[in-house]
C-alpha positions, 0 to 999 in steps of 0.5 A: 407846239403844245402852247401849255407845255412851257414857261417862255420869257422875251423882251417885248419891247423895241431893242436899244437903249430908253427909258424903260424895257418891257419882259413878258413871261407866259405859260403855266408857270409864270407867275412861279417863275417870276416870284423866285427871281424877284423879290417883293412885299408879300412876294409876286405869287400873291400880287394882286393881278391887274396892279403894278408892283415893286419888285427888286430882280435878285440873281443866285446869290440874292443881289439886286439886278435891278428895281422893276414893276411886276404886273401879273395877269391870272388864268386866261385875262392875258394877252396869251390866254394863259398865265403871263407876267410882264416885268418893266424893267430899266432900258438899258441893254445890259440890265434888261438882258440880266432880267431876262438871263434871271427869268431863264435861270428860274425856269422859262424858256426863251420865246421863238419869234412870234410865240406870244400872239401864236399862244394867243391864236391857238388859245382862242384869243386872236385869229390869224387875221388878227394875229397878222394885224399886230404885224400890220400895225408895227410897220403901218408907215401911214394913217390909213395903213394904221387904220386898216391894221386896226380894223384887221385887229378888231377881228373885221376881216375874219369875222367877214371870212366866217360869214362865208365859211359858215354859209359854205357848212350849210351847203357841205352839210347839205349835200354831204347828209345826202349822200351819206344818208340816202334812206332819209329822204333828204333833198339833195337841192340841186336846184336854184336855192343851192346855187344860189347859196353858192352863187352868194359865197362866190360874190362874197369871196369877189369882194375880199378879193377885190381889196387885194390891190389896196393891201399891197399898196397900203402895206408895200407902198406904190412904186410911183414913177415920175417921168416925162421929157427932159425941163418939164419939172419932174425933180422939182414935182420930187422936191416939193412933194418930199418938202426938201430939196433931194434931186438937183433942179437945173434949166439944162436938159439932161441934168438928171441923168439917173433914177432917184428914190424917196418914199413920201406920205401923200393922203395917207398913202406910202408912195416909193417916188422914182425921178427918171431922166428925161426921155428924149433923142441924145447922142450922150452915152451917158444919157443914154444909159439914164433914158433906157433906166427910165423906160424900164421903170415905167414899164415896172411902176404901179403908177406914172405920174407924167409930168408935161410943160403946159406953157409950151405946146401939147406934146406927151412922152407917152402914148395913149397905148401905153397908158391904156389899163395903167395907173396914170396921172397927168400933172400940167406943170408951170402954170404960172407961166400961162398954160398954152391952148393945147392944155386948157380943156385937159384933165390932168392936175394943174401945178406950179413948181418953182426952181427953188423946189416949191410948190407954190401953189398949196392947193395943187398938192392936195388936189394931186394927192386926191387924184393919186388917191382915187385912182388907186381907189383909196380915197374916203369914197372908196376905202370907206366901205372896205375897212379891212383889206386883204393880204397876199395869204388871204389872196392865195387861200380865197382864190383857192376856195373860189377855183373849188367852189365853182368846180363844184357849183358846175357839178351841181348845176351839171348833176354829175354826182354829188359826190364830186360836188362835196370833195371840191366843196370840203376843198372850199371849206377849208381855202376859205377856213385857212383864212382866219384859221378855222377849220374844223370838221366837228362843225360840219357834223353838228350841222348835219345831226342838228339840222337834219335830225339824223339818228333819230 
């Protein structure tokens, strides 16, 4: 797609009924475009730009479609890097779609889904970690999530990808002036300082890579499993973390008798609760089926918070190995009622959730969600160093750019050719590039003719 070569038009904002609807037109034509479906003092070509102005859409026959505001962005000072005009029309359904109906008569072409930020980024405006922010930051369903869509937006994320990427020219030009050049008594630094160089990128690439979990998290939510044996206060843990009463509390065992599902905000963090059927021996078929759902969404959830009675003796659902490497919580409820011996010197989070579906100690809740948020390794600790994390593309591109990077730091450190070494580091080059969306070879040879004074 040659971003320059159309007009396109779309309604921008959220569809339905408000207040107000916004129309973005951009492109070499906008402002053209515009003029000749609007109407306004001293017409819209010659608005002054940045400034609302009152303009009245008229169709073919010079009718009034509707009274807007025209704010017109010249040359590249847009959002797209191009013309653009955004037109704040009345929200209803039926008016807005007459304004756009006008704009396409006139000349544009209705908008593919995410052309705008696609101009933008082919316009220099944004990279694609920038681009994806945008996207981040509409389905952001927490603070944090919010935050790290932000951070992505203000170009933290790419501008981290071009640190590696420009280190990784360095080496690629390096290696490449060698072999290309072999008269002109280039060092092809096969030694420590090379690998170094590379042993620097490689740890960088680790770093990205170890903010994947995070972004999965922050952007999918964590499938959170509530489980433990049947009256030990899971629905009533589902009920006070949500605020509301959604799973039915009952002193008989066995009244959850299938999986309940609730998303609910804790530090920040979107957690998908899942309240399973007590697990225990029962000859109820119908039981039964619940119990064998349980299990399966234990072994399926990103997190187990096992719910216990601490005013009875110690006794747990699950077993040291099949918490071993997992994400686990262990939350000792009914402490009002006097924690029995067996849990006084235990780890696990100290709550009271009363029948009426309450945690009647605040304090509880937030030292749950402490824990919930340090063992996923979101806490202010340590999310506070991250400020961005990566998402599941950025996962595939630096796990390709680090196989090839140390392919190639094992054929340098080998010396089996540098030739080989250069193809896994081009591989490199561009894995690591496809990050933000650069990759460009022109960089490479300014690197080589500037560095090495090749030519002269």
């Amino acid at each position: 797609m040659n971003p320059h070569a159309s007009t396109v038009a779309a309604i921008a904002s959220a569809p339905g009924v408000g207040a107000v609807s916004l129309i973005r037109v951009s492109g070499p034509d906008a402002v053209a475009i515009s003029a000749q479906a609007t109407r306004c003092k001293g017409g819209l070509e010659n608005a002054a730009e940045r400034y609302a102005t009152l303009c009245k859409v008229v169709n073919v026959q010079g009718e009034v479609i509707d009274e807007v505001l025209a704010t017109v962005f010249r040359g590249t000072r847009s959002f797209t890097g191009e013309e653009v005009v955004e037109l704040a029309c009345h929200g209803g359904v039926l008016v807005t779609r007459r304004v756009l109906e006008r704009l396409l008569q006139c000349g544009a072409r209705s908008a593919d889904p995410g052309e705008f930020s696609r101009r933008a980024f082919e316009n220099g405006k944004l990279d694609l970690t920038q681009a994806e922010g945008i996207m981040d930051l509409i389905s952001a369903q927490t603070d944090l999530a919010m935050r790290a869509a932000h951070e992505q937006m203000q170009g933290k994320l790419g501008d981290q990808s071009e640190v590696l990427r420009e280190s990784l020219i360095g080496v690629v030009a390096h290696v490449e002036a060698f072999i290309d050049f072999p008269d002109e008594d280039i060092d092809p630094d096969t030694g420590a300082a090379m690998l170094k160089r590379i042993d620097e990128v490689l740890s960088g690439i680790d770093q990205m890579l170890s903010t994947a979990e995070q972004g999965r998290i922050l952007r999918e939510g964590v499938r959170t499993v509530i489980c433990g044996e049947p009256n030990v206060g899971k629905s009533s843990l589902l009920n006070g973390l949500l605020g509301y009463e959604r799973a039915i509390v009952s002193d008989v065992e066995g009244t959850t008798r299938d999986t309940v599902e609730e998303v609910v905000n804790i530090q920040g963090i979107p957690l998908r609760l899942i309240d399973t059927a007590g697990v225990r021996d029962s000859e109820d078929k119908i039981e039964q089926q619940g119990i064998i759902r349980s299990e399966k969404q234990i072994e399926l959830a990103d997190l187990i918070i096992e719910v216990v009675d601490g005013s009875k003796p110690g006794k747990r659902l699950l077993t040291e190995e099949q918490v071993a490497g997992r994400k686990h919580v262990l939350v000792i409820n009914k402490k009002d009622l006097g924690l029995d011996a067996a849990w006084k010197d235990s780890d696990g989070v100290q709550i009271s959730c009363s029948s009426d579906s309450a945690i009647t100690d605040a304090d509880s809740l937030t030292l749950l969600g402490n824990r919930i948020a340090d063992i996923l390794l979101l806490s202010e600790n340590a999310w506070g160093g991250h400020a961005v994390a990566i998402n599941a593309r950025h996962q595939e591109c630096l796990n390709r750019g680090k196989v090839a990077l140390s392919a190639a730091r094992e054929g340098l450190e080998s010396r089996v050719g540098a030739e080989f070494a250069a193809l896994d580091l081009r591989d490199a080059l561009d894995a690591v590039g496809e990050v933000a969306g650069r990759v460009d070879t022109e960089e490479i040879f300014d690197a080589i003719f500037g560095a090495f004074c090749i030519g002269k």
